[in-house]
Every structure is written in structure tokens, then in C-alpha cells.
C-alpha positions as CSV (number, residue, x, y, z in Angstrom):
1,X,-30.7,-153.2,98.0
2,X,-29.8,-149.5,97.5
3,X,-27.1,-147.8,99.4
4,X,-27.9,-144.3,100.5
5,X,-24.3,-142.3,99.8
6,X,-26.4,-138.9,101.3
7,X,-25.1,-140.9,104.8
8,X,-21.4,-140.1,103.8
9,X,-22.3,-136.6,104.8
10,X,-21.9,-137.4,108.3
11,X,-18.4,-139.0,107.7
12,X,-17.5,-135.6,106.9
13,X,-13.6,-135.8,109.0
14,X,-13.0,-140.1,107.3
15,X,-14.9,-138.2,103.8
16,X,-11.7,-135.4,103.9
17,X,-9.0,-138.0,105.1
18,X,-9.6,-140.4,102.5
19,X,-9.9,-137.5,99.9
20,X,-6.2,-136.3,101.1
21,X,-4.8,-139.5,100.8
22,X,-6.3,-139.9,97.3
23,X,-4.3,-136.8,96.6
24,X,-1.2,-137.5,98.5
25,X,-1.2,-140.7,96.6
26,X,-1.5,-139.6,93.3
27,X,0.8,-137.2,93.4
28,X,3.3,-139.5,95.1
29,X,2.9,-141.6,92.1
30,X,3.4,-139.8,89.5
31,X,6.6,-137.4,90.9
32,X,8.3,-140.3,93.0
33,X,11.7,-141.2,91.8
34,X,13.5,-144.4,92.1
35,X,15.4,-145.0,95.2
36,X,19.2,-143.6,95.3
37,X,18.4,-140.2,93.0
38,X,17.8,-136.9,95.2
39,X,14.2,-135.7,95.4
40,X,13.5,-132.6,94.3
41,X,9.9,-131.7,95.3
42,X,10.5,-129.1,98.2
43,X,6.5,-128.9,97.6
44,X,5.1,-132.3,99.1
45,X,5.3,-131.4,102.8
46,X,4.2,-128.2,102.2
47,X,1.3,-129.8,100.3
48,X,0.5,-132.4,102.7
49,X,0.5,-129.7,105.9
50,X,-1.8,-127.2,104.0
51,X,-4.3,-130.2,103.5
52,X,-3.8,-131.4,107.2
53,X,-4.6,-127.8,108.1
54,X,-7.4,-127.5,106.1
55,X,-9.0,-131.2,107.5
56,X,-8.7,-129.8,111.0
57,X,-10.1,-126.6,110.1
58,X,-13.2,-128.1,108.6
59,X,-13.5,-130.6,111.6
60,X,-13.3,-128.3,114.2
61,X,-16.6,-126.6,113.4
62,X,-19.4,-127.9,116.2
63,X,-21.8,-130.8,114.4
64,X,-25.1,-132.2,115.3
65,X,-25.4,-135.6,116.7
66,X,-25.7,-138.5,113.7
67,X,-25.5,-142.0,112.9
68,X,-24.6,-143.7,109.6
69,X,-24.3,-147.7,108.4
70,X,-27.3,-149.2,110.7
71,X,-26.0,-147.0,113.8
72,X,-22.4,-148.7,113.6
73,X,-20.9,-145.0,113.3
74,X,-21.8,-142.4,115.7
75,X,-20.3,-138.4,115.6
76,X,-21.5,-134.9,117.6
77,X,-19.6,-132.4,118.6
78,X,-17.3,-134.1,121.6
79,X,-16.2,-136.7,118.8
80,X,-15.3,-134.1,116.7
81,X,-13.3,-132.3,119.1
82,X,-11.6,-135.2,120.2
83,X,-10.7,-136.3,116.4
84,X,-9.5,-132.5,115.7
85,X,-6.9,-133.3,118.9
86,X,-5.9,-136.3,117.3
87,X,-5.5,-134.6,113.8
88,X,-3.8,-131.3,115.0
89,X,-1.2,-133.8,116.6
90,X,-0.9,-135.3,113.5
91,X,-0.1,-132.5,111.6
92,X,2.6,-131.3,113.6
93,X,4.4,-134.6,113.7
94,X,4.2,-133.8,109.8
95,X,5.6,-130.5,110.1
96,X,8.8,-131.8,112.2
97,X,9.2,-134.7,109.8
98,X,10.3,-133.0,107.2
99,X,14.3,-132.8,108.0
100,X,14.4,-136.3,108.7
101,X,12.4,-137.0,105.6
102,X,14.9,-135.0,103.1
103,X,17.8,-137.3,104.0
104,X,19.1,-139.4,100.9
105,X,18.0,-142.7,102.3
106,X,14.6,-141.6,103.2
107,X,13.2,-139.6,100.9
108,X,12.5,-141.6,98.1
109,X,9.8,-143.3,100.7
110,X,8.7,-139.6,101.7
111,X,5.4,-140.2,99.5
112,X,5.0,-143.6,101.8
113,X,5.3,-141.8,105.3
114,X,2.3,-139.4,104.5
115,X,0.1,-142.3,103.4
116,X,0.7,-144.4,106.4
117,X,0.0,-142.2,108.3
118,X,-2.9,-140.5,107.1
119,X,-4.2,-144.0,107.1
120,X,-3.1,-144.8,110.7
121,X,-5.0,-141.4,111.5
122,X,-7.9,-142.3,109.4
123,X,-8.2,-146.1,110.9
124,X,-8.3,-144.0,114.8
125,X,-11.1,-142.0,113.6
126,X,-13.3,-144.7,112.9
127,X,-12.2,-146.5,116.1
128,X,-13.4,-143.2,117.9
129,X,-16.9,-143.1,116.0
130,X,-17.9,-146.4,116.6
131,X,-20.4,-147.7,118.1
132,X,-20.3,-151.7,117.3
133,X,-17.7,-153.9,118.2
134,X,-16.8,-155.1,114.2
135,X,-16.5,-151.6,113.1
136,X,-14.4,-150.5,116.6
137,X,-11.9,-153.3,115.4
138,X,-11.6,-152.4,112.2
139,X,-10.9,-149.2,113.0
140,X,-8.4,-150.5,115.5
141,X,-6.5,-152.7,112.6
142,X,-6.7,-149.9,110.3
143,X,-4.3,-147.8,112.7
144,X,-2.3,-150.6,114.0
145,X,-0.9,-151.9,110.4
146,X,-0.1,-149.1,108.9
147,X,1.7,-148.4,112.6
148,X,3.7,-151.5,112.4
149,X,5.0,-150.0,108.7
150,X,6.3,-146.6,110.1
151,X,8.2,-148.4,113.5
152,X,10.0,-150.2,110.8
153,X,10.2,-147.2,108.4
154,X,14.1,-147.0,108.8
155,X,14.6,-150.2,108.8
156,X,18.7,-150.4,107.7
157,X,19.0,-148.0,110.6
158,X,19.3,-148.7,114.4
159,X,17.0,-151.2,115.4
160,X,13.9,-150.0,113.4
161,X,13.4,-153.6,112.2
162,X,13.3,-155.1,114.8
163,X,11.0,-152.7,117.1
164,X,8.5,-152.7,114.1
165,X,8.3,-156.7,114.7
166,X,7.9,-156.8,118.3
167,X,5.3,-153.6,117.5
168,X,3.4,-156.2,115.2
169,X,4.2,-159.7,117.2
170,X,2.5,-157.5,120.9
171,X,-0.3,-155.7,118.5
172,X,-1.3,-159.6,116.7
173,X,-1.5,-160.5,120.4
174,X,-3.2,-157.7,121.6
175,X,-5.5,-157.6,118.8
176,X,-6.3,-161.7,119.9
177,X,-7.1,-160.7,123.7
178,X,-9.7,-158.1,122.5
179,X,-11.6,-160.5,120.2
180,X,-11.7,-162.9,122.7
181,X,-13.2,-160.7,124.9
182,X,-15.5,-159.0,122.4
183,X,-16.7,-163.0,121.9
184,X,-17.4,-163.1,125.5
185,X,-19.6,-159.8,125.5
186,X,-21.3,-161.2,122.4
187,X,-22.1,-164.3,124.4
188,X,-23.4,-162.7,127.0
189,X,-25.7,-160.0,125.1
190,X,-26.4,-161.5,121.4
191,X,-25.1,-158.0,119.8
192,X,-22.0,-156.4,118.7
193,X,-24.1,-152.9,119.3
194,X,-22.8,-150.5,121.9
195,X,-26.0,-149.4,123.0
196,X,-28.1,-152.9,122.8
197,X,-25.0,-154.7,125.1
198,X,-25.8,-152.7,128.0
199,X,-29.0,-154.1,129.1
200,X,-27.0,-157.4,129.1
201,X,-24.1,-156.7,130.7
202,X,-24.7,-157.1,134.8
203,X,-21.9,-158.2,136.3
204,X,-21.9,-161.9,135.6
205,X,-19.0,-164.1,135.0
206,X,-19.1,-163.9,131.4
207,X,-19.5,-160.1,131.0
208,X,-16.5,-159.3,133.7
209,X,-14.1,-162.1,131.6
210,X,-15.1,-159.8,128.4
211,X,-14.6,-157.1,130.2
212,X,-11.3,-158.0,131.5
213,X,-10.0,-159.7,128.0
214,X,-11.3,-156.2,126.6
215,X,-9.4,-154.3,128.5
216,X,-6.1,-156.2,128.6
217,X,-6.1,-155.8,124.5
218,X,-6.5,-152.3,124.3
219,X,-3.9,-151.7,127.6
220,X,-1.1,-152.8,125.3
221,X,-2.1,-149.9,122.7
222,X,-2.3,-147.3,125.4
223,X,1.0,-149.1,127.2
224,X,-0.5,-149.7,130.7
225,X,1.4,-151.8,133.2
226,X,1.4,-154.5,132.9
227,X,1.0,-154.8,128.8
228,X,4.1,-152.1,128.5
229,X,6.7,-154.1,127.7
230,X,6.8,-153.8,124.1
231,X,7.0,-149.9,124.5
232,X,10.5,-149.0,125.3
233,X,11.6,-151.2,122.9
234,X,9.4,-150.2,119.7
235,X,10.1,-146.7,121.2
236,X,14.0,-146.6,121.0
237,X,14.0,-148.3,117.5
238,X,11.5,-146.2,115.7
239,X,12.0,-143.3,113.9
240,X,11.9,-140.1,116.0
241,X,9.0,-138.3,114.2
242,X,6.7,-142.1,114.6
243,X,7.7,-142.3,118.3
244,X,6.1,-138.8,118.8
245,X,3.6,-139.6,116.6
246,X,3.1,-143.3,118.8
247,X,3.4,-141.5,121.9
248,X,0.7,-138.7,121.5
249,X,-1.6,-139.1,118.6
250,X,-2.1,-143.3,118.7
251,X,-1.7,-143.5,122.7
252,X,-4.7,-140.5,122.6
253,X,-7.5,-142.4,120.2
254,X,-6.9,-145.6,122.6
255,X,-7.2,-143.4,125.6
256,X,-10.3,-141.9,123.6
257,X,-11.8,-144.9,122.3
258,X,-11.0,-146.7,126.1
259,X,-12.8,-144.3,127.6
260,X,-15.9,-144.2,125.3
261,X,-16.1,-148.3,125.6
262,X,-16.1,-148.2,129.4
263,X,-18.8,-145.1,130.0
264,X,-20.8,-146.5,127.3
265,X,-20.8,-150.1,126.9
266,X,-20.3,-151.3,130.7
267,X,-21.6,-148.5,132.6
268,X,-23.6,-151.2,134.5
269,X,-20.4,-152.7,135.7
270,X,-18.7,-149.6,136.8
271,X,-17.6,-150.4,140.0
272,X,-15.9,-153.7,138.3
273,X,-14.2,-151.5,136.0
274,X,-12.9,-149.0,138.4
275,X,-11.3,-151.1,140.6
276,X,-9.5,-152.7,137.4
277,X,-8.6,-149.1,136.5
278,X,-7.1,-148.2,139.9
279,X,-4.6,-151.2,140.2
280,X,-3.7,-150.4,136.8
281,X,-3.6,-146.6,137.0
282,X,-1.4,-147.0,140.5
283,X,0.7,-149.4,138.8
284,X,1.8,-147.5,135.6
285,X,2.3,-144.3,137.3
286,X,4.7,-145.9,139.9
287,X,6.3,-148.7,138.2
288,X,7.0,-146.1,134.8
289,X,8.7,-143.7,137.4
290,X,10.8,-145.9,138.9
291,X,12.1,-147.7,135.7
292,X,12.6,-143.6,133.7
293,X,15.2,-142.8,136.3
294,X,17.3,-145.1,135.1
295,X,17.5,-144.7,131.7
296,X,20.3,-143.0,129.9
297,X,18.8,-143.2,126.3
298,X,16.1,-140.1,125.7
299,X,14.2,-142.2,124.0
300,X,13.8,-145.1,126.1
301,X,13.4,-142.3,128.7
302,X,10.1,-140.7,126.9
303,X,8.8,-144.3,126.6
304,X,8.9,-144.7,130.1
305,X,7.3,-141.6,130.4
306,X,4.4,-141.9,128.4
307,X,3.7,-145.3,130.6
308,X,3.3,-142.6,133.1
309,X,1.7,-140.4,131.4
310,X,-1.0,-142.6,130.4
311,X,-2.1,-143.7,133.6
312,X,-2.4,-140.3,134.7
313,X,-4.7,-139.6,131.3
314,X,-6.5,-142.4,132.3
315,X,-7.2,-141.2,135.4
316,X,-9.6,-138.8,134.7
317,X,-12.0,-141.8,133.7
318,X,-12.8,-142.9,137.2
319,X,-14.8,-140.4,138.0
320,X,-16.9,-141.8,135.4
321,X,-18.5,-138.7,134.2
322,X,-18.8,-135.9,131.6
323,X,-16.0,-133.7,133.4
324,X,-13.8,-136.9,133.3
325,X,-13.8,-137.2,129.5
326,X,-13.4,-133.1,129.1
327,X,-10.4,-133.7,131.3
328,X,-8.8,-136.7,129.3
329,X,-9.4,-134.5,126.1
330,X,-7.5,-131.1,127.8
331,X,-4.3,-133.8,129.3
332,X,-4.1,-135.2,125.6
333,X,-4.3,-131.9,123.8
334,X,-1.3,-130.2,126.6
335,X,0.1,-133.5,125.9
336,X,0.5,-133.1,122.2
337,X,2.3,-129.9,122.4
338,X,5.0,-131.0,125.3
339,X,5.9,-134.0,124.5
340,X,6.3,-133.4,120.6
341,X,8.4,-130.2,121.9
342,X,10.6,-132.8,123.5
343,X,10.4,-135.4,120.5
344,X,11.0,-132.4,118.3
345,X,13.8,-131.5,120.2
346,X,15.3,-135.1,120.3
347,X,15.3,-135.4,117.0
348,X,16.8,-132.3,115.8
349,X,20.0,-133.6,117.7
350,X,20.2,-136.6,116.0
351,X,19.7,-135.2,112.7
352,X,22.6,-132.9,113.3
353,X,24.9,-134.7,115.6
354,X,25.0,-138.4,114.2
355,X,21.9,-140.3,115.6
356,X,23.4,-138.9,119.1
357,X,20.2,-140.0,121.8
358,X,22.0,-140.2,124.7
359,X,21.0,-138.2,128.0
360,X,24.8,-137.0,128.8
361,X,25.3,-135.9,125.1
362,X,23.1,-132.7,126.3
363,X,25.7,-131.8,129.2
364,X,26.5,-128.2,128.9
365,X,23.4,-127.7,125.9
366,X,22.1,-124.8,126.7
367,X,25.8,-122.7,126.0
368,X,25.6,-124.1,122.7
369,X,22.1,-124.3,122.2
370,X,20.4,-121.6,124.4
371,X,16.6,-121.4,122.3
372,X,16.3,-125.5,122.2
373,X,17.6,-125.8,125.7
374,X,15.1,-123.2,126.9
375,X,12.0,-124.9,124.9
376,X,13.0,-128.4,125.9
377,X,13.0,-127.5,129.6
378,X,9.5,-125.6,129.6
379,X,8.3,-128.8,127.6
380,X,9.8,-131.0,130.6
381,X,8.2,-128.5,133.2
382,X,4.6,-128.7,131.4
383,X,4.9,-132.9,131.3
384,X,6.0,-132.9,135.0
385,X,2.5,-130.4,135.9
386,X,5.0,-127.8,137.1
387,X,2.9,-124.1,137.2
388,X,1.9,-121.6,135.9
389,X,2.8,-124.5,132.4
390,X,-0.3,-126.1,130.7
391,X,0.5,-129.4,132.3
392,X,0.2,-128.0,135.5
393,X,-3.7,-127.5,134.7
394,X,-4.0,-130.8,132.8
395,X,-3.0,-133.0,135.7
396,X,-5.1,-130.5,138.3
397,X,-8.5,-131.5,136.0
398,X,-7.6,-135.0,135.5
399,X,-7.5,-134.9,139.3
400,X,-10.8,-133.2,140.2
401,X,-12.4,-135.3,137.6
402,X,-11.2,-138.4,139.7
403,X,-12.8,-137.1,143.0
404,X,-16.1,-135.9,141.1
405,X,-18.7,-137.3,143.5
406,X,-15.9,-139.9,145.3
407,X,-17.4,-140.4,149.0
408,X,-14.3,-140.6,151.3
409,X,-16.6,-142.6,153.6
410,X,-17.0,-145.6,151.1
411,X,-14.9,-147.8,150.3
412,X,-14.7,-146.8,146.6
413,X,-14.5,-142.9,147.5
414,X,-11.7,-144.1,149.7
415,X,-10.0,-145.8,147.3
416,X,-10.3,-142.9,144.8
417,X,-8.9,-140.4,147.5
418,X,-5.9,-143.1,147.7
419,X,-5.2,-143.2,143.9
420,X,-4.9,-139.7,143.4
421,X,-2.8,-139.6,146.6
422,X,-0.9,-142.3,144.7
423,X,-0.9,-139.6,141.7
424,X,0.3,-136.7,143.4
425,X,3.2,-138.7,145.3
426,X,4.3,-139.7,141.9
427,X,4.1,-136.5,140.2
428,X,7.4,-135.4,142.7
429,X,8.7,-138.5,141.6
430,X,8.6,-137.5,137.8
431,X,9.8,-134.1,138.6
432,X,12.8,-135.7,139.6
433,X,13.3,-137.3,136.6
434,X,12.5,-134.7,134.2
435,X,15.0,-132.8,136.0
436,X,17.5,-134.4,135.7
437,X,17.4,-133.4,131.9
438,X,17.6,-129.8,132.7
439,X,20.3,-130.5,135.0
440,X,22.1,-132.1,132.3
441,X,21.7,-129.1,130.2
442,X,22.4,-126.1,132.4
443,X,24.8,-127.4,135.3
444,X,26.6,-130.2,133.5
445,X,29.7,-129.8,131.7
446,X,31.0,-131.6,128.7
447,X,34.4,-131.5,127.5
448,X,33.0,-132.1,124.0
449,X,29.6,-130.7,124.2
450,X,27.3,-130.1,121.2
451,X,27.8,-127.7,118.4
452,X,25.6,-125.4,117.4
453,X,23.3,-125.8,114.9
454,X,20.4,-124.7,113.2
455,X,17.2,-126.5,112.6
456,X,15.3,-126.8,109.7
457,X,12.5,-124.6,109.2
458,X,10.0,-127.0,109.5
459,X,11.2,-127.7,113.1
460,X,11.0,-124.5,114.1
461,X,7.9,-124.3,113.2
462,X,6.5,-127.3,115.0
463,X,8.3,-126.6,118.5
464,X,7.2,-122.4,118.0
465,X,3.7,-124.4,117.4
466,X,4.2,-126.5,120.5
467,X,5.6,-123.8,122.9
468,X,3.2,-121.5,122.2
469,X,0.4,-124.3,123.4
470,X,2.7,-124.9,126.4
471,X,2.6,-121.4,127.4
472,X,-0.9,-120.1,126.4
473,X,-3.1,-124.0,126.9
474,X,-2.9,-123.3,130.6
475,X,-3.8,-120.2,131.1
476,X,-6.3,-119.0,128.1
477,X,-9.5,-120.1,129.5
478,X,-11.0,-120.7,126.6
479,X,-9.5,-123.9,125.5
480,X,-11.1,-126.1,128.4
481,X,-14.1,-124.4,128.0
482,X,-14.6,-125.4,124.1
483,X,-13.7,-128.8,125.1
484,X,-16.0,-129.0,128.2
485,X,-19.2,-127.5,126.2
486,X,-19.0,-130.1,123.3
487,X,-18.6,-133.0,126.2
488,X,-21.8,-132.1,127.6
């Protein structure tokens, strides 16, 4: 049997990934020094962000629908505009990284970091592009190892170790739900194909328990209630730059791959799925809020908050329709830029002020720390949806895509109208909360507030990067419209 490599040339983003981490890798090994002496090359993350550049570049351009391997890999144009979102998110988490990385007891593994997670991103790409269960796995397990790696990347500091293994113990179970469920859908269809299932799948017993097992595995990967539990855990121990990464860039390709699974594979059960999504959706926003405005640790608090945030991404999937997954793609692309302003933010501090995470450490910030104070509240403004802020717009979309074609006099249209009632209600409740940080920062006083400081380069970079999408998403037209005409 002969292989035919000419179908490669459809891999084109997985073709670029793996040839950057061919190159990341070999020039890791051969200018990596042992552990304990200083590093000297100032030109790796400069390397490494010029490649990342150039991959999203070259992926951004519009391609023509095509299959490869038997039809197990799809691509077109939406799928390579959602796996540029993923990859520009990616990049900037690589940008920021860079002070953290330069410390004496990290950057001897500096060379390791960049693998895993090229890899990681490399693994979501694949998840995104399938279209059979065995290769959607694999993709799946691609991401999530290399995942578990970076939670524990620091792992004689904090409690790194230990949020990498309950990262690992909840993703091995996770990963065990799905199969079960994909075993289930197999049962009932005879196929692992996306496309040949749905014929199959009617609503019977054994497709809604596949269904069900389905969703419940990848819910832990997106952190839906009631599969969150691992999240502010893994979230508080992990490095800064992998929580941002975990909480935009992973959380995005499960949201992605979530919503591709459900349109594609069960849209002859989509009135059992919606209902499922609902109760789930209602439940993360709510329970999320409630449990953020009580934390006192800012990273425990983002954890909470990207709970929240992902049921309202997921939101814009009950409308079921091609506005619903232009909508997802525009909340994770504003959701990139805010809450790796915020993650960017957070972890500047802590580089400069002792590991310091703690909400009432930024009393009085903003005398101190006037620029980061002003970028972390119009990050906080965006993530809460207030206007005229890209966020704003994100959560509007993800709401119309919700109603799209919801009849109020049905019980389903009802329902919908509930939910996003549900939504909205909850959206003051998280304004509450993400005040509360700006409160802290401008009205607060501390008897021993902050010093100034002055961020790397690098992070200044990233968070111009990110404010610049906070301000100009929203309102530049043009975004929304790219996404919406590669959708359709």
C-alpha cells in the first residue's frame, strides 16, 4: 500500500507546527545548558514568537474545503479561522512568558515550555479538524499530556505539583467518560465517522447515554458545572503564563471542538442536547458567580471566572446555527485579549513583588501603578461586557445567536428566552465582582501598597497587544465580519 504524502498539503497549519517544533527542538538541544548555570540566549523567545507569527500568518489566508487520511481530517476556511484564534492566543501567552521564563530556576527548562506547548497547541488543532472519533481523541490526548506537564512546570514552587496531578487524575477521568460514550455511539451506529453516525443517531437510549457520557468528558476540559471542580485548584497552582494559556487557548479548542461534535454529529438529537446545554449553561454562569465573589486569591478568582465565562461561550451554541458558531469564535477571540491582559497583569506583580496574588495586595495600585491599573480595569470592563469594550459586543452576539429562530410560544423558545434572561441577570452579577478589583485599585488604601515597577518588554508588548484588541475588536467592524464569512 502506498501512502500519498501530496495529502499533507492540506495539513498545511499541523505541516508548520510540527516543522516549528522540529526547530524549537533542535535548537533547544544543542544551546541548552545544565540546570543551575544562567542562560544566555536572549534569542530563543524572540525566535520562537517570529515563527509563531509567521504560522498564524500563513494560516490565516482563506482555504478551500479538503479532507485527508480516509476523511478522518477535515479543514475550510471556518476551521482555519478558528485554529488562527487558538494560535494568535498562543503566541501571546509566549510573548508574556518571557520574564517568568528568565528567572534562574526556570530557564534552564525555557527550551521545554515552547515544546509543550507547541505540542499542546498542535494536539487542539487536530482535535478541531477531525472528523472521526479516534483521530478527535487523539487530538484530545495530544493537548491534554503535554498540559498536565506545564500545570506542574514549577513544580518546587507553590503548589504547582500538586495542581498538575489533580490536572492529570480529572483529565484520566475525563478522558474515561468520553470513550465510554464514544463506545456507546459506536454501538449505536457501527462507525467512528462524523458524517456516517448521523443517520444513526435518533434519539434512542443508547445514542442519548453516548451523548450524555460525551458531553460530561469534554465538560471537564471546558470546566462546566458541574465537572469544574478541578479548575480553581489546577488554576491557583499553575504557572501564571499556563493558567492564561489554560484559560483561553485550551478552554477555546474544547469550546470549538464541543461545538463542531454537537452541530455535526447529533444534529438529529438537538432538542436532547439543548436542554442538556441549558441546565448546564444556567448552572455555570450562576453557580461561577456566586463562588468568584468570594475569593481573595486573583487567581482562584480568574478560575472562577472563566467557569462563567464558558457557559456564556457556550451559549451561543443553542441557537444551533451558523451565526452561533461565528459568535463562539468572536467571544473566544475578545476573550483572548481580556483575560490574558488580566493574566498578564497578574503576573507581572508576582514576578516583581514576591509571588504576591492576593486581591488586597492591589489596594491603592493605580498611585503606584497608573498604566497597569488603567489596562487591568479596561480588561475587567471588556470580560464583564461593559460598552463601548469588545466584550460588550461578544456577549450581545453570543446572545442573538441564542434567540436565532427561538419561538417564545414553545416550550423550547421559551426556555431559550429564560436562559439568556438567566444570562443577562448574571452579567450584573459579574460586574459586581470584577469591580470589586477596580475598587481595590483606585479607592482602597494600603499602608504598604506596591512599588513601582517596570515590566519587561515582552509584557508590554503582550498587554499593548491585548489592549489594543480590547479597544479596537468591538468596534472595527471588520473583525466579525471575516469570522462570519468563513462560518458560512
Amino acid at each position: 500500500m502506498q501512502i500519498d504524502y501530496s495529502q499533507f498539503l492540506n495539513m498545511i497549519p499541523e505541516v508548520t507546527l510540527m516543522a516549528i517544533l522540529v526547530i524549537v527542538f533542535i535548537a533547544d538541544l544543542f544551546t541548552a545548558t545544565k540546570p543551575g548555570e544562567q542562560q544566555t540566549r536572549q534569542w530563543f523567545n524572540p525566535l520562537v514568537c517570529m515563527l509563531l507569527l509567521a504560522h498564524v500568518l500563513i494560516n490565516i489566508q482563506p482555504t478551500a474545503d479538503a479532507t485527508a487520511f480516509g476523511g478522518m481530517y477535515v479543514t475550510g476556511t471556518g476551521i482555519g479561522v478558528i485554529k488562527s484564534i487558538l494560535a494568535f492566543g498562543t503566541l501571546i501567552v509566549v510573548i508574556m512568558s518571557r520574564e517568568w521564563l528568565n528567572r534562574p530556576d526556570t530557564n534552564f527548562k525555557e527550551g521545554e515550555f515552547y515544546e509543550l506547548i507547541i505540542a499542546t497547541l498542535l494536539g487542539m488543532n487536530m482535535m478541531v479538524s477531525a472528523n472521526h472519533f479516534l483521530l478527535f481523541f487523539l487530538g484530545l490526548e495530544m493537548a491534554s499530556v503535554p498540559m498536565a506537564c506545564l500545570v506542574a512546570f514549577d513544580k518546587y514552587r507553590h503548589h504547582s505539583a500538586e495542581a498538575g496531578a489533580k490536572f492529570i487524575l480529572t483529565s484520566m477521568f475525563s478522558s474515561g467518560i468520553m470513550l465510554y460514550g464514544i463506545s456507546f455511539l459506536y454501538a449505536a451506529s457501527g462507525t467512528f465517522y462524523f458524517d456516517d453516525m448521523i443517520p444513526h443517531l435518533d434519539g434512542s437510549w443508547i445514542s442519548i447515554i453516548g451523548m450524555v457520557f460525551f458531553f460530561s468528558g469534554l465538560g471537564f476540559k471546558i470546566s462546566l458545572v458541574p465537572f469544574h471542580f478541578w479548575t480553581a485548584d489546577s488554576y491557583q497552582g499553575a504557572p501564571t503564563a499556563v493558567t492564561g494559556y489554560l484559560s483561553v487557548v485550551s478552554k477555546g479548542a474544547a469550546a470549538f471542538a464541543l461545538c463542531s461534535v454537537l452541530m455535526k454529529v447529533f444534529g438529529g438529537m438537538v432538542e436532547h442536547w439543548q436542554y442538556m446545554m441549558m441546565i448546564v449553561i444556567v448552572l455555570s454562569i450562576t453557580v461561577a458567580n456566586l463562588f468568584a465573589i468570594h475569593q481573595k486569591d486573583l487567581k482562584r478568582f480568574m478560575a472562577f471566572s472563566s467557569i462563567s465565562q464558558a457557559g456564556y461561550i457556550m451559549l451561543a451554541v443553542v441557537g444551533n446555527s451558523a451565526m452561533g458558531v461565528t459568535a463562539l469564535s468572536y467571544y473566544v477571540l475578545i476573550y483572548v485579549v481580556a483575560n490574558l491582559a488580566v493574566f498578564g497583569i497578574i503576573a507581572a506583580v508576582e514576578e516583581h513583588n514576591g509571588g504576591v496574588v492576593n486581591m488586597d495586595a492591589y489596594n491603592g495600585f493605580y498611585k503606584t501603578n497608573p498604566r497597569l491599573a488603567l489596562i487591568m480595569t479596561l480588561a475587567l470592563f471588556s470580560l464583564g461586557g461593559i460598552p463601548p469594550f469588545a466584550g460588550m459586543f461578544s456577549k450581545f452576539f453570543a446572545f442573538m445567536a441564542a434567540l436565532q429562530g427561538a419561538d417564545i410560544t414553545t416550550t423550547m423558545g421559551a426556555m431559550t428566552y429564560a436562559v439568556v434572561f438567566v444570562a443577562l441577570v448574571n452579567t450584573v452579577i459579574s460586574l459586581y465582582y470584577y469591580l470589586l478589583i477596580v475598587k481595590a485599585m483606585y479607592i482602597k488604601h494600603n499602608s504598604n501598597p506596591l512599588p513601582t515597577f517596570s515590566s519587561h518588554v515582552n509584557t508590554k508588548l503582550a498587554l499593548a497587544v491585548c489592549t489594543l484588541g480590547i479597544v479596537a475588536f468591538g468596534v472595527c467592524s471588520y473583525v466579525y465580519n471575516w469570522i462570519y464569512a468563513a462560518m458560512v
